[in-house]
Backbone as JSON, one array per atom type, in Angstrom:
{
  "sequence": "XXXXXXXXXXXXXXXXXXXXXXXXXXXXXXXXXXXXXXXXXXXXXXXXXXXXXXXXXXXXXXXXXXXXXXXXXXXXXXXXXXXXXXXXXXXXXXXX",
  "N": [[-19.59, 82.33, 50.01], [-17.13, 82.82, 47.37], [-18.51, 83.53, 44.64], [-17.06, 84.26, 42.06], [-15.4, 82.34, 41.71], [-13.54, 79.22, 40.98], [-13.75, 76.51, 42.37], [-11.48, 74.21, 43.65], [-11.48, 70.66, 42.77], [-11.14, 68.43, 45.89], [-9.7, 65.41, 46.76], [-10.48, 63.35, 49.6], [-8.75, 62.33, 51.19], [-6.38, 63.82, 50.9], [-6.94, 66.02, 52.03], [-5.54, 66.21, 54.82], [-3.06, 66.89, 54.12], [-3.2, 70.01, 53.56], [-2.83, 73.25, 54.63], [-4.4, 75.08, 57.36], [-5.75, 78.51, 58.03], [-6.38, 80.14, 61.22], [-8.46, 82.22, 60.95], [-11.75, 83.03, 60.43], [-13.74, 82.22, 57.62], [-16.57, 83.6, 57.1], [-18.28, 86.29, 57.5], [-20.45, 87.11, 57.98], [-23.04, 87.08, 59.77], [-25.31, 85.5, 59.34], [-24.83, 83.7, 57.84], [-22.94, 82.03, 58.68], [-24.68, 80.97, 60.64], [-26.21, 79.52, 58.73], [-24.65, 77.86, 57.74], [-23.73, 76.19, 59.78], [-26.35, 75.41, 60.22], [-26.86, 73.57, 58.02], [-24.64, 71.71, 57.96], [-25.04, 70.06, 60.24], [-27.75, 68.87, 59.04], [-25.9, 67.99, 56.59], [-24.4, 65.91, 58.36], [-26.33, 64.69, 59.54], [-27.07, 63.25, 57.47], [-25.18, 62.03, 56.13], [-24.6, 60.06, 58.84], [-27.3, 58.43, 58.72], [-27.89, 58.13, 56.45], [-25.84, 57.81, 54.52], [-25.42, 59.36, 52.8], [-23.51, 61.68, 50.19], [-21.9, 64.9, 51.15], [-21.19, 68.0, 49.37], [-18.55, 70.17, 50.29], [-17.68, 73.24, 50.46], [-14.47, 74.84, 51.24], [-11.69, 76.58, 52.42], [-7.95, 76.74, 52.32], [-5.01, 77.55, 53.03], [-4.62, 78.27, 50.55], [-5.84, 78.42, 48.47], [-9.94, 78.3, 47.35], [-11.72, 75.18, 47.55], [-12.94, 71.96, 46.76], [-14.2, 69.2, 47.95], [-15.98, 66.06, 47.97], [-17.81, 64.01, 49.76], [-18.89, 62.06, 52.93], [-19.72, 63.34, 56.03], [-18.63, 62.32, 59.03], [-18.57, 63.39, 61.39], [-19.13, 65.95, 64.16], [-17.52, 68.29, 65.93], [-16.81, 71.17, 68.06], [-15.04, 72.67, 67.02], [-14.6, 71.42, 64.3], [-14.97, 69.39, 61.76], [-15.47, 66.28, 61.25], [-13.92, 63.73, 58.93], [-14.52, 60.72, 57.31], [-11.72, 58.21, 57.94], [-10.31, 59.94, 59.86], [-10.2, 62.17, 59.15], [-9.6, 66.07, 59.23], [-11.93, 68.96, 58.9], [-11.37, 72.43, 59.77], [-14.13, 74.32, 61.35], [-14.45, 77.02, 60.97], [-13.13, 77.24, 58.58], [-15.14, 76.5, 56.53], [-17.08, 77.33, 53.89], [-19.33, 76.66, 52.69], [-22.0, 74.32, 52.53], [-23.25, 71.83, 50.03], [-25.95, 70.05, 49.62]],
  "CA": [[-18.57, 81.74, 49.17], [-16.71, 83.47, 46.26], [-18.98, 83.18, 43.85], [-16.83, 84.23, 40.93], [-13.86, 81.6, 42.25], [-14.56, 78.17, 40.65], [-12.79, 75.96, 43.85], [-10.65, 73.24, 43.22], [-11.81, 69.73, 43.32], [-9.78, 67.35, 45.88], [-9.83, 64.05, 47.35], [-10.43, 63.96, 50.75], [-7.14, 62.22, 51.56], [-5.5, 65.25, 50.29], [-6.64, 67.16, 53.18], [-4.16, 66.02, 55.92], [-1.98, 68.13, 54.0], [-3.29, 71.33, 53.76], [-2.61, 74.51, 55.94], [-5.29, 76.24, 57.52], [-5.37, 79.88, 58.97], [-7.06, 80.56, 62.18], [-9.59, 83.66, 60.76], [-13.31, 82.74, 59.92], [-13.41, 82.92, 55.96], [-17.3, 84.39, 56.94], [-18.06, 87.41, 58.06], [-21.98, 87.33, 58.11], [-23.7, 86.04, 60.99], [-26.68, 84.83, 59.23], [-24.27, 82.94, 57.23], [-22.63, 81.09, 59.8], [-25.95, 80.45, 61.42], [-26.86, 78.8, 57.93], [-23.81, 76.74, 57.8], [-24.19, 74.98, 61.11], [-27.51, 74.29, 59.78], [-26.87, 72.75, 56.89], [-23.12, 70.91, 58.98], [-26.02, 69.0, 61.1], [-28.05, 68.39, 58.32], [-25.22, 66.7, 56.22], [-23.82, 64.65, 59.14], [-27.74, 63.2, 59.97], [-27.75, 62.77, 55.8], [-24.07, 60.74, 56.09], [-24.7, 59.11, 59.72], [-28.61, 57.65, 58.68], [-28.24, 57.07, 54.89], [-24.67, 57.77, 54.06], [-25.18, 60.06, 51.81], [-22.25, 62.5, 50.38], [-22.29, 66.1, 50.8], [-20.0, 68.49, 48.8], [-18.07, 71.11, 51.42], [-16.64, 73.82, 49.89], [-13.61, 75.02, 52.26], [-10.8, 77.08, 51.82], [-6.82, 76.75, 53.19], [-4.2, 79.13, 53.04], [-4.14, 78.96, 49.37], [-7.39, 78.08, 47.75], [-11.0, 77.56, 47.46], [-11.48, 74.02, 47.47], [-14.53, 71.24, 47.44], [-14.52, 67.73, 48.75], [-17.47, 64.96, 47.83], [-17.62, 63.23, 50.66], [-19.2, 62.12, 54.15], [-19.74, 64.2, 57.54], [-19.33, 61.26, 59.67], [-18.58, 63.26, 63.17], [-19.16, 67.69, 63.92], [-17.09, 68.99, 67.07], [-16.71, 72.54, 67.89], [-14.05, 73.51, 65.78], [-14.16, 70.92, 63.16], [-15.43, 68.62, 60.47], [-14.63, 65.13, 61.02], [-14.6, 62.7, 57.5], [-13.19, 59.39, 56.61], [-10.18, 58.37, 58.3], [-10.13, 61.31, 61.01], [-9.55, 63.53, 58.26], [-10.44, 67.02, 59.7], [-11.64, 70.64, 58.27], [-11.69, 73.37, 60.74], [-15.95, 74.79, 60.7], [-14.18, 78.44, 60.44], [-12.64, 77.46, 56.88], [-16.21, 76.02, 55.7], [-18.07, 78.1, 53.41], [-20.81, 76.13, 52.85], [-22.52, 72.82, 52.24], [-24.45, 71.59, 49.28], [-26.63, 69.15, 50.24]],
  "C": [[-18.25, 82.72, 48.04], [-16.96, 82.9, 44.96], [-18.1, 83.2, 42.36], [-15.01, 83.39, 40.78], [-14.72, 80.03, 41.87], [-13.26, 77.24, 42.2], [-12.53, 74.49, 42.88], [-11.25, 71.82, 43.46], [-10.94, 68.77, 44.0], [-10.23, 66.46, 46.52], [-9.53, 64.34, 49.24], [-9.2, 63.5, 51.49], [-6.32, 62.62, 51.26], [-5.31, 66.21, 51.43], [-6.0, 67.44, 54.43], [-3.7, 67.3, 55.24], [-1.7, 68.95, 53.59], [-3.23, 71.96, 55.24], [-4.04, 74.99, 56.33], [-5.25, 77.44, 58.12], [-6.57, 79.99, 59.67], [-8.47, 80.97, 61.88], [-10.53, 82.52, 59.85], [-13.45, 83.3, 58.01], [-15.4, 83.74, 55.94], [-17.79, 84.75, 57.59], [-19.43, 87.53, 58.6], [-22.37, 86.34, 59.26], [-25.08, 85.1, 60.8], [-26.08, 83.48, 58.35], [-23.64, 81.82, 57.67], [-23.58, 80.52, 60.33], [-26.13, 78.83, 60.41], [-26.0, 77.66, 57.62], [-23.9, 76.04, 58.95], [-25.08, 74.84, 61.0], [-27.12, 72.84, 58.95], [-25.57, 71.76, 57.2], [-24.22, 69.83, 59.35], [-26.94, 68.86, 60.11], [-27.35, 67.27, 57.01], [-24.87, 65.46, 57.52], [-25.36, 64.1, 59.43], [-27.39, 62.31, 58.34], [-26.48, 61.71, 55.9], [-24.45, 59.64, 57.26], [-26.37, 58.07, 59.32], [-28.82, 57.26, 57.52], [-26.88, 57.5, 53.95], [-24.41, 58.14, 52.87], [-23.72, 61.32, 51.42], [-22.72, 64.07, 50.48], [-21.13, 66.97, 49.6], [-19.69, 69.91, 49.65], [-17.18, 71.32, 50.24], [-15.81, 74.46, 51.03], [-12.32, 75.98, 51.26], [-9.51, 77.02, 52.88], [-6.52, 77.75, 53.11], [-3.9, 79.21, 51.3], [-5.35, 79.39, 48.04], [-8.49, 77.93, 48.17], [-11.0, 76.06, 46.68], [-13.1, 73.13, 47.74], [-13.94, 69.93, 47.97], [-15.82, 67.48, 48.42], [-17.12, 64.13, 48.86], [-19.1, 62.92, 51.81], [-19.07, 62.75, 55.33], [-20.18, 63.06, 58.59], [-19.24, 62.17, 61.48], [-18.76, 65.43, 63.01], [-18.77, 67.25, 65.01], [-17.3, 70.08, 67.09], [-16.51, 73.06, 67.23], [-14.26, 72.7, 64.72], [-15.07, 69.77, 62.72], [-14.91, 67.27, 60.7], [-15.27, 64.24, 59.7], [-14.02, 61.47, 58.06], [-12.38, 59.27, 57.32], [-9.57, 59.14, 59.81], [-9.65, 62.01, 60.52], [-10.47, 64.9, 58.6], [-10.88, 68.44, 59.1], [-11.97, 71.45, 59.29], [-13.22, 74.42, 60.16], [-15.38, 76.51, 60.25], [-13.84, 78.68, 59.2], [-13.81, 76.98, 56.37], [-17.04, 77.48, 54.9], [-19.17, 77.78, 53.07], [-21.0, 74.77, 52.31], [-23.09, 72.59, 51.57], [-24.81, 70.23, 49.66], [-27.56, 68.46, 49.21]]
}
């Protein structure tokens, strides 16, 4: 994550209507590893005690967080709330 980027805080029914771009915002492979850890560690923490995580993510314009729930992981994407989706390539990471 871009540590010296403070990210925007938004509501997660905001995120319908952002853009996203294709490209992986990270580059490191140990980093990615550590985010699909910590992806399946929020969604057990939302699906078994419905706890929130905070996902920081980025569109095409900003870094961005969300407080929320990880109620579903697919391949590509993040499902919350609603069937509101973030693509796992724009995640930068999960605090937990």
């Amino acid at each position: 994550m871009k540590n010296s980027i403070i990210p925007f805080l938004v509501e997660k029914e905001e995120i319908s209507k952002f853009t996203f771009p294709k490209i992986e915002v990270l580059v490191d492979e140990k980093a990615i590893s550590t985010r699909t850890k910590n992806l399946l560690k929020g969604l057990k923490l939302g699906n078994v005690f419905k706890n929130k995580v905070e996902i920081f993510f980025e569109d095409n314009e900003s870094l961005k967080k969300v407080e929320t729930t990880i109620w579903s992981i697919t391949e590509n994407y993040l499902i919350l709330k609603r069937n509101t989706v973030i693509p796992i390539n724009r995640v930068h990471s999960i605090a937990i």
